[in-house]
N, C-alpha and C positions, 0 to 999 in steps of 0.2 A: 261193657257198654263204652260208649265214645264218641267225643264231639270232635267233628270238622272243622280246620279253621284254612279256608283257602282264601289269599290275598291276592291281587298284583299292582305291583305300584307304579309300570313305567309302561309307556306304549308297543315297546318292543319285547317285553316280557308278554305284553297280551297277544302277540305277533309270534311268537317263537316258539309255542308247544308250550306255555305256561298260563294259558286263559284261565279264567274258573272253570270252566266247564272241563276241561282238560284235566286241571285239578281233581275238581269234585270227582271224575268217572277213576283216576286211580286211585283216591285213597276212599273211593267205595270199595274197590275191584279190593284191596286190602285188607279194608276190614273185614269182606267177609271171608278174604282169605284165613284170616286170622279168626274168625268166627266173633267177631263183633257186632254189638247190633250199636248200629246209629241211631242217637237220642237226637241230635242236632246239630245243623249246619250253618255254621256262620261263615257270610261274605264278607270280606273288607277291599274296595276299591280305592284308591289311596288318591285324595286331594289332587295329589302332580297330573294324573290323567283327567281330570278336567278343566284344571287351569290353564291348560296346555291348549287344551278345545278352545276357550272362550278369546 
């Protein structure tokens, strides 16, 4: 069993092959490489990419 924890903290990170989403699909592709099953997935979007919006 295994929880996800996919982040990105800068704009260019979510630019660059580093999104969540980009995330989340390889360390799915992973676990179940590895025959895990996913209990749960935590996003953490970090503060700097919104302050940077506003």
């Amino acid at each position: 069993m295994a929880g996800i924890y996919i982040r990105v903290s800068t704009e260019d990170q979510a630019r660059e092959g580093f999104s969540l989403g980009e995330q989340k699909e390889k360390l799915m592709e992973l676990c179940k490489f590895k025959g895990y099953e996913v209990y749960e997935i935590y996003e953490d979007v970090s503060n700097h990419l919104t302050m940077n919006m506003v």
